[in-house]
C-alpha positions as CSV (number, residue, x, y, z in Angstrom):
1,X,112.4,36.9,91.4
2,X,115.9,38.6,91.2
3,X,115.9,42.0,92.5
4,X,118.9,44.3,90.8
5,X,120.6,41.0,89.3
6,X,121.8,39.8,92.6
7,X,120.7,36.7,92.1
8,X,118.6,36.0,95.5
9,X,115.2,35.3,95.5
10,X,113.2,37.6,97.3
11,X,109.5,36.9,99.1
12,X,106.4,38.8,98.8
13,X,107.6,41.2,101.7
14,X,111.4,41.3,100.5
15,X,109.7,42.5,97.0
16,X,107.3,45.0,98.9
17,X,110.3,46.7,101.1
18,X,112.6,46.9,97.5
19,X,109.8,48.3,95.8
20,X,109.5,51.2,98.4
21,X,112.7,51.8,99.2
22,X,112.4,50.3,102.8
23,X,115.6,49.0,103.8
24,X,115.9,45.7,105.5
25,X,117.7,47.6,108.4
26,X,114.8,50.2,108.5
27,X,112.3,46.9,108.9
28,X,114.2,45.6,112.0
29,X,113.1,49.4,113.7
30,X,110.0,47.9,114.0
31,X,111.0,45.3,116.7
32,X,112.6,42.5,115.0
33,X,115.7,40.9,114.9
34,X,118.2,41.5,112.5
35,X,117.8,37.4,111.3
36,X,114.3,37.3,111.6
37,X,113.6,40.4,109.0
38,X,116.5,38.6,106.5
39,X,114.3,35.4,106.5
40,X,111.2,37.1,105.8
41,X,112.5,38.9,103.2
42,X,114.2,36.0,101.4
43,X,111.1,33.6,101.5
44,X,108.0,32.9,101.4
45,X,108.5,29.6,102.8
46,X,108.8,31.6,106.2
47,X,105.8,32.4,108.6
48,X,106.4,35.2,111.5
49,X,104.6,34.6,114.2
50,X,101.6,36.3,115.1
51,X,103.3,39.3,116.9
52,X,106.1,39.5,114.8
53,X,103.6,39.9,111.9
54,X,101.8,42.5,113.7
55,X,105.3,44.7,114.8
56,X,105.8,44.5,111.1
57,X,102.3,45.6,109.8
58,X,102.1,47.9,111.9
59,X,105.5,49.6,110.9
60,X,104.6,49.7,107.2
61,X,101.2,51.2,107.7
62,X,103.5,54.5,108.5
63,X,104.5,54.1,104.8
64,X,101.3,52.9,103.6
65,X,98.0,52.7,105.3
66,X,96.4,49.9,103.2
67,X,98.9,47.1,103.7
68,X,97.5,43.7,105.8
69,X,98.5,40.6,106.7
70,X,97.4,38.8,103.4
71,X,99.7,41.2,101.4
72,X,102.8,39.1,102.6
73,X,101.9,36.2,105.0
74,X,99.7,33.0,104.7
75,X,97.9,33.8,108.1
């Protein structure tokens, strides 16, 4: 999917964070690098780890309480 007609394909979690006006910069508050947060937002092909999933699960319940693991990761 191309978000705003950049042109880059964006995964599940890239199109979740666009959708709700969560910034990629805003993401990497939630304990991640800076790289890690751009390849998880690009592609699905990419897999946190477990505790990278969590630091990131856990930041976006602050936004909304009903999102899980499922919602963006192949855990």
């Amino acid at each position: 999917m191309n978000w705003f007609g950049i042109g880059k394909d964006r995964s599940r979690l890239g199109r979740y964070i666009d959708q709700h006006g969560i910034s990629q910069k805003e993401l990497e508050k939630a304990g991640v690098s800076k790289a890690t947060v751009s390849r998880l937002c690009s592609s699905d092909e990419h897999q946190p780890t477990i505790s990278t999933a969590r630091k990131i699960i856990n930041f976006l319940k602050k936004f909304d309480s009903s999102v899980n693991y499922n919602d963006f990761f192949d855990m």
